[in-house]
C-alpha positions, 0 to 999 in steps of 0.5 A: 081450095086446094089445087084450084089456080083459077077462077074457072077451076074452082068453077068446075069444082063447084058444078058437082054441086048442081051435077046429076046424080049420073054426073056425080057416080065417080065407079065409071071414072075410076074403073078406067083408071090405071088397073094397080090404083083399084082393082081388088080394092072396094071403093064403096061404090055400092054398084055390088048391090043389091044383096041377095040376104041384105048385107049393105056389102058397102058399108060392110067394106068400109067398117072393116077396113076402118077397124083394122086402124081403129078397131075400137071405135068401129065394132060398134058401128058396124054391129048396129047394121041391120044384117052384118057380113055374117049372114053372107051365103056366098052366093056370088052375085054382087061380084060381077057388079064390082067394077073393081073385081073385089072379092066381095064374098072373101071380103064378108069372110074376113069381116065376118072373122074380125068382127065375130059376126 
């Protein structure tokens, strides 16, 4: 395991696996880490949910960051959600539970734009 010196490190890492699904939710860590690493930057959290229309904002995000470096492979992907960042009516609710203050609703915008849906 990469970065592991010891038996207890390598201990540590594998607790996550009998970790408690608060114990596992890496948002709260992250949100204290330095405002530069995150901030406006979607970690895929899901902590913007639930939307108001459906959109999953989480995958959402991820396609569209995926498809600006392999915009091929990821449309399809992206086009078998059942409600795309098209059906997004701005409504704001899901940015106030960002912990990383993305703008979620230009965020859909963009998507909207690169996927044509």
């Amino acid at each position: 395991m990469v970065g592991v010196e010891t038996v207890e490190q390598l201990e540590e890492a594998l607790a996550y696996e009998g970790a408690t699904a608060a114990e596992r939710d890496y948002a709260s860590v992250l949100a204290g880490a330095p405002k530069h690493a995150y901030m406006g930057q979607c970690t895929y959290c899901g902590h913007c949910a639930p939307c108001t229309v459906g959109i999953n904002i989480a995958l959402s995000n991820k396609f569209a960051d995926l498809a600006e470096m392999v915009p091929a492979s990821v449309a399809a992907h992206y086009k078998a959600m059942d409600v795309m960042a098209g059906a997004c009516i701005a409504c704001g609710d899901c940015e106030p539970r960002c912990p990383f203050d993305v703008p979620i609703i230009e965020r859909m915008e963009k998507t909207e734009e690169l996927f044509g849906c």
